[in-house]
matplotlib code that plots the C-alpha trace (Angstrom):
import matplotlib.pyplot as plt

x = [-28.4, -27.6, -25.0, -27.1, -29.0, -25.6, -23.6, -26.1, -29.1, -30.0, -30.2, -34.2, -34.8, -34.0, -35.8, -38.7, -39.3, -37.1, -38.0, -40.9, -42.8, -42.4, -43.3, -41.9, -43.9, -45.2, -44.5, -44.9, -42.0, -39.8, -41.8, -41.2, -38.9, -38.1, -40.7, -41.4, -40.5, -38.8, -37.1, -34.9, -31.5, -30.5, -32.1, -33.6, -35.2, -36.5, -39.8, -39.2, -38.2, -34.3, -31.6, -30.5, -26.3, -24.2, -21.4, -19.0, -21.7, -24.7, -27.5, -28.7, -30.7, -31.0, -34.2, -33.1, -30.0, -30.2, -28.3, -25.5, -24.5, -22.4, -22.4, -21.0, -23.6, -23.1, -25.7, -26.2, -28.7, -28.7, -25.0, -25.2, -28.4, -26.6, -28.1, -25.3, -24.6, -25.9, -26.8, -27.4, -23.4, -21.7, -23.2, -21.0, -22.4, -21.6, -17.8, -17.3, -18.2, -16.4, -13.2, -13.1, -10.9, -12.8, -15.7, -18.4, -20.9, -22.0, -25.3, -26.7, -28.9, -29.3, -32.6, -32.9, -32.9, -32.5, -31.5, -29.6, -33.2, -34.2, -30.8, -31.4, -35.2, -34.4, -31.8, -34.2, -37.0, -35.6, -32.1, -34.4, -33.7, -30.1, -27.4, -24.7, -23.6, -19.3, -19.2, -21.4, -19.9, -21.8, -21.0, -23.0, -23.6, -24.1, -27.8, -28.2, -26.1, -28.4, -31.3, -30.6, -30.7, -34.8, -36.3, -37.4, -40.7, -39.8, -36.2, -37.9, -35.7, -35.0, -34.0, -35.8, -36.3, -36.6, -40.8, -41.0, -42.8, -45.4, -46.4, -46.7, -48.5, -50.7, -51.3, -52.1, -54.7, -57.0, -59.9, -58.5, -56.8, -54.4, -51.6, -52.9, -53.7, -50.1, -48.7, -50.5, -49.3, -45.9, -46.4, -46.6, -43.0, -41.2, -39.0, -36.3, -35.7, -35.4, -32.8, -30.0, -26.4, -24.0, -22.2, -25.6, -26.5, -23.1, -23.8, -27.2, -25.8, -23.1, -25.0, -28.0, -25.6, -23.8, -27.0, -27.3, -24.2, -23.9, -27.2, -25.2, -22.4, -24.7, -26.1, -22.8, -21.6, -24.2, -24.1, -20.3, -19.9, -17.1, -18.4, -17.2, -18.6, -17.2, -18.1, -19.3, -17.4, -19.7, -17.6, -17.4, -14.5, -12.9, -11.5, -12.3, -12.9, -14.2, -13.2, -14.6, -17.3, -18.3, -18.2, -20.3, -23.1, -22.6, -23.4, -26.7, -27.8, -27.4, -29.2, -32.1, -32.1, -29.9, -27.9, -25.5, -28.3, -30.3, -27.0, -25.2, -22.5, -21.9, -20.8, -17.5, -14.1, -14.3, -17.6, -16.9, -13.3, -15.9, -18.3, -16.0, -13.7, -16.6, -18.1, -14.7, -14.0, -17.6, -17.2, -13.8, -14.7, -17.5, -14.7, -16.4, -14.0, -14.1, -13.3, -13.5, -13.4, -13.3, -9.3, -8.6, -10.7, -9.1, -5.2, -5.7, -7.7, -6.6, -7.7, -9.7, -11.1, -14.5, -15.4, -19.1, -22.5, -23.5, -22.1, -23.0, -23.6, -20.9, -20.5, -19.4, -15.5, -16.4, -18.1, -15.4, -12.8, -13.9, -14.9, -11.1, -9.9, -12.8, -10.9, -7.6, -8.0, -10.2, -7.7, -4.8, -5.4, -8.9, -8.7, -8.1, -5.7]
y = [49.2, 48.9, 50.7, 52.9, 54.5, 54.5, 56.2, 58.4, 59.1, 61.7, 59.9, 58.5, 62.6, 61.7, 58.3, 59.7, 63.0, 62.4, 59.1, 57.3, 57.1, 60.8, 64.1, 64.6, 66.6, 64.5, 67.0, 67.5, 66.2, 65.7, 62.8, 63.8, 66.4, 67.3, 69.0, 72.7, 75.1, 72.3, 73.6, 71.5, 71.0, 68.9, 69.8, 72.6, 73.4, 76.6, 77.2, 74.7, 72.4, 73.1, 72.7, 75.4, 75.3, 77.9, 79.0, 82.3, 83.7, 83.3, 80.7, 80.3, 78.4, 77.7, 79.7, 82.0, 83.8, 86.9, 89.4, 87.1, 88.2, 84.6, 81.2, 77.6, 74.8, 71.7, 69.1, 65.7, 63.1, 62.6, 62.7, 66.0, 66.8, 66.0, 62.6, 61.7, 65.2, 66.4, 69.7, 71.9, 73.7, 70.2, 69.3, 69.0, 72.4, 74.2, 72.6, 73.4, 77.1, 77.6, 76.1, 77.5, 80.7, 82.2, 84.7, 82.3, 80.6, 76.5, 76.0, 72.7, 71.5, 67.9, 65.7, 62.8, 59.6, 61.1, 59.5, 61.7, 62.4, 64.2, 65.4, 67.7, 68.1, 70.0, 72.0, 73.1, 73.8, 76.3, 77.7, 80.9, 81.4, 81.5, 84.3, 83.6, 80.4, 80.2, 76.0, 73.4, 69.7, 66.7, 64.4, 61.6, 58.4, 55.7, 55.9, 55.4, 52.0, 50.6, 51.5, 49.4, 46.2, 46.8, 45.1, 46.3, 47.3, 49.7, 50.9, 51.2, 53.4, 56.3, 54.4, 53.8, 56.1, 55.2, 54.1, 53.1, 49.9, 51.6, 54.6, 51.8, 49.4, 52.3, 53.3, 49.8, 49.8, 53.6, 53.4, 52.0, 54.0, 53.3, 54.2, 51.6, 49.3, 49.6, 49.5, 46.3, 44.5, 45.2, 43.7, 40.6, 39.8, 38.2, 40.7, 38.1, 36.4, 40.5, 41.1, 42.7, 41.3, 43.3, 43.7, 45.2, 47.4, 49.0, 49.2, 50.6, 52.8, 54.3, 55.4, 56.6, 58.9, 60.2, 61.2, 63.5, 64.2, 65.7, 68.3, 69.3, 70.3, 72.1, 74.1, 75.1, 76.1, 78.5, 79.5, 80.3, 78.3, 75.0, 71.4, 68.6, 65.1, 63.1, 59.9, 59.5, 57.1, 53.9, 52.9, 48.8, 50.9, 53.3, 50.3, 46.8, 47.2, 50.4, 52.1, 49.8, 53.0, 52.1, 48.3, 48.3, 50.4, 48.2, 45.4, 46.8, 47.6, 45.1, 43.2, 45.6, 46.2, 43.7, 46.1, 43.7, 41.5, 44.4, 45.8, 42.6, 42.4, 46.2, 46.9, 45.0, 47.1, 45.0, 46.8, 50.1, 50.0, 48.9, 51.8, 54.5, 53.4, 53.8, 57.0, 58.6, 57.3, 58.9, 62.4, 62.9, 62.2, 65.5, 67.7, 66.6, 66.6, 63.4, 62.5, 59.1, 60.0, 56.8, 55.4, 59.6, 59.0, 56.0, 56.8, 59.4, 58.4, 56.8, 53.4, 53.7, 57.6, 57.7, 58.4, 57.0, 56.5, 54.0, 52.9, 55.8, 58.8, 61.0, 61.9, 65.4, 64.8, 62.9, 65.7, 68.4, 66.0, 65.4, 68.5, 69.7, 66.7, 68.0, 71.5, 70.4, 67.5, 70.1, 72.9, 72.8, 76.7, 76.9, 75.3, 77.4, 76.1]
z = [120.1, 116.1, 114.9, 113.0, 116.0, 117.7, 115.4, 113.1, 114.7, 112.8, 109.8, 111.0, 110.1, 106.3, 106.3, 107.9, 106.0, 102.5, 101.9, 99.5, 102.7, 103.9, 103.2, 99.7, 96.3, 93.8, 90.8, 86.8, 84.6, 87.9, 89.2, 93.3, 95.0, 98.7, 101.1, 100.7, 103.3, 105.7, 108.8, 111.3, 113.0, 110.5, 107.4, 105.8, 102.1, 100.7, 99.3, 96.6, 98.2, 97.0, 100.0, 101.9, 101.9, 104.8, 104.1, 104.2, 106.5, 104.9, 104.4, 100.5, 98.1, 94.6, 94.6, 97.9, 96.1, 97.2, 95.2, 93.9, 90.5, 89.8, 90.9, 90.5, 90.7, 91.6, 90.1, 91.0, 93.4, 97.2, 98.0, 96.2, 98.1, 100.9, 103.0, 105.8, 106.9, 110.2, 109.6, 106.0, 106.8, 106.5, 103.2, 99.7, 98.4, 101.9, 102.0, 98.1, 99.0, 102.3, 100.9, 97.6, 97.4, 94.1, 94.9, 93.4, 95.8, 95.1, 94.9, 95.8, 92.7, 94.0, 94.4, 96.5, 94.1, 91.6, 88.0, 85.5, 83.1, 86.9, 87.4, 84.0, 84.3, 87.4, 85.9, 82.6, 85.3, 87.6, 85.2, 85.6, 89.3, 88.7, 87.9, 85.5, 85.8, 86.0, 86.6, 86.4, 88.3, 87.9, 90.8, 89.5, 87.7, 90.2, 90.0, 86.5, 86.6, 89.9, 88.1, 84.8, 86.6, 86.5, 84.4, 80.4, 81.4, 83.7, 81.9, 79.0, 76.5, 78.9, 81.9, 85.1, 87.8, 91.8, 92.6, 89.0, 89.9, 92.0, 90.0, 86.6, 88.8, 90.0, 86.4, 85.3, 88.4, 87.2, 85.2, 82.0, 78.9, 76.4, 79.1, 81.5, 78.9, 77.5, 81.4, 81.7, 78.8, 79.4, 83.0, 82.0, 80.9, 83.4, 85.2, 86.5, 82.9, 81.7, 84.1, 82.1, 82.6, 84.6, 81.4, 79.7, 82.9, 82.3, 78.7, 79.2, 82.0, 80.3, 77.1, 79.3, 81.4, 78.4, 76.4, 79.2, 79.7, 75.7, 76.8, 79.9, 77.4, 75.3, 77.8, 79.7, 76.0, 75.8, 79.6, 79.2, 81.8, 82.6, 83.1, 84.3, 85.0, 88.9, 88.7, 92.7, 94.4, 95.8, 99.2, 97.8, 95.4, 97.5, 99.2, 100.2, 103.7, 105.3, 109.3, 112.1, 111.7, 108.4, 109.0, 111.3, 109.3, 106.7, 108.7, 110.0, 106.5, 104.8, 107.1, 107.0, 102.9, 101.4, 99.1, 97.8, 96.7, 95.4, 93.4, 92.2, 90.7, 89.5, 92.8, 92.4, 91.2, 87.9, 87.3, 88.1, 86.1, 83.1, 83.9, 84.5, 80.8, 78.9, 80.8, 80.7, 76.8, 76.2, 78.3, 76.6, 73.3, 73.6, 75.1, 79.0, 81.9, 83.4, 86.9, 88.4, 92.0, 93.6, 92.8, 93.9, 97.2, 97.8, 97.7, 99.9, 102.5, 106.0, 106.4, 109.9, 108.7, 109.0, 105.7, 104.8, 106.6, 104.1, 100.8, 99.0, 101.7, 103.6, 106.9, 108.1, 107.9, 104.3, 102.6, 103.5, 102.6, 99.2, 99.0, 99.6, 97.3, 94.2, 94.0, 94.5, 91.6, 89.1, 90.1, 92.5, 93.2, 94.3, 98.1, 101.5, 103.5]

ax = plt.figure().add_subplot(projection="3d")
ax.plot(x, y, z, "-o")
ax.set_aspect("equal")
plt.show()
């Protein structure tokens, strides 16, 4: 048996339903989001497809608030959204809330692969649904930097998202128009001789993330609300070797999708100091909090805890962990003992 059906079963549920291939919403402006109305053990989104966090008592959504006056939202991709976690009370959102001692509930604004364009997109689409805002916390960034090892035709100036290649290639295959016309031309370039170097992903990555990052300021300025940006923490530089658990994961995906060979070289610690220098230099210099959470998550944690289903995604005891280890680094006084 691998050690993927041995140790996370339940992760076939997210492959089979969250994935490219699955059930997901092609949608305006965001490009896809999760299924509508989805109900299981595992998972569970509301009627727009947002994820449902429990917490406190009480099961909530971005768009199923009740009559909450206040909240803290927590924005961000699909360790945000929650992938690894084996049921919707064991997600990042649903730790945040239960041990947080102010009032305020997190609401889980994450979509799966998402970059940080989609991150804010989904945000500016749906701030209606939402109370006053007390805290917005990116845990992000990771994305972005995977994504700008694509090739120029598809990063083009606003950065590649996840199915780029197939919805251009699709384009370039309708009835043709100047987009398809435009799409096809740019096809020809050679995408391995475009290749950025890791040095000009990082580059490309950083100045990408912080464009964003500078609307997210201006709209927590005018929301009243506190922001802070946590770099997410890839495994590869928490620390160099993961729990026999995560080891043996590892093993079994990366002989199934080759990550390292799809990643390169930004998945080294050299990288990532690069990334998270300029990120935090950037963040910093527009009055951001910046957190890198990987060198925090890594002087803390046990070297045989389980702490990762892949390199990117949480189990259980991971997200309550960092979810413990977020409050206590933004603010030793918010975490229930």
């Amino acid at each position: 048996m691998s050690a993927i059906m041995d140790l996370t079963p339940y992760m076939r549920e997210y492959a089979r339903d969250f994935a490219d291939t699955g059930d997901i919403n092609w949608l305006p402006y965001l490009m896809y989001f999760h299924p509508f109305s989805y109900s299981s053990s595992v998972v569970s989104t509301d009627a727009s497809g947002f994820r449902y966090s429990e917490a406190r008592g009480r099961r909530y959504s971005a768009a199923d608030l009740g009559e909450m006056r206040s909240v803290r939202l927590l924005a961000g991709s699909s360790t945000v959204f929650g992938i690894g976690a084996t049921a919707d009370r064991h997600t990042l959102a649903s730790r945040l809330t239960e041990n947080d001692l102010r009032a305020e509930f997190w609401v889980n604004f994450g979509g799966r692969s998402f970059n940080s364009t989609q991150e804010l997109i989904l945000f500016a689409l749906n701030r209606h649904r939402l109370p006053a805002v007390k805290e917005i916390l990116l845990f992000s960034g990771f994305n972005d930097l995977g994504l700008a090892r694509l090739p120029t035709r598809l990063r083009m100036e606003h950065g590649a998202f996840f199915m780029c290649r197939e919805f251009f290639d699709a384009m370039a295959k309708k009835k043709p128009s100047c987009f398809a016309t435009w799409f096809r031309r740019d096809a020809r370039e050679d995408d391995d001789e475009d290749q950025l170097t890791t040095i000009a992903q990082i580059t490309f990555a950083s100045n990408l993330t912080l464009r964003r990052l500078d609307i997210w300021r201006a709209l927590a300025s005018d929301l009243g609300a506190q922001l802070a940006f946590v770099l997410q923490p890839l495994a590869n530089w928490v620390r160099t070797t993961g729990s026999p658990e995560e080891e043996r994961l590892f093993a079994d995906l990366e002989r199934g999708g080759a990550f390292s060979e799809t990643y390169g070289g930004i998945l080294t610690t050299e990288a990532h100091h690069s990334y998270a220098k300029l990120l935090r230099m950037g963040a910093e210099g527009m009055g951001v909090r910046f957190v890198d959470f990987a060198p925090i998550l890594g002087a803390v944690a046990a070297p045989d805890r389980w702490l990762f289903v892949d390199r990117i995604h949480f189990t259980d005891d991971g997200y309550d962990f960092i979810s413990r280890l977020l409050l206590e680094t933004l603010d030793t006084k918010r975490v229930a003992q």
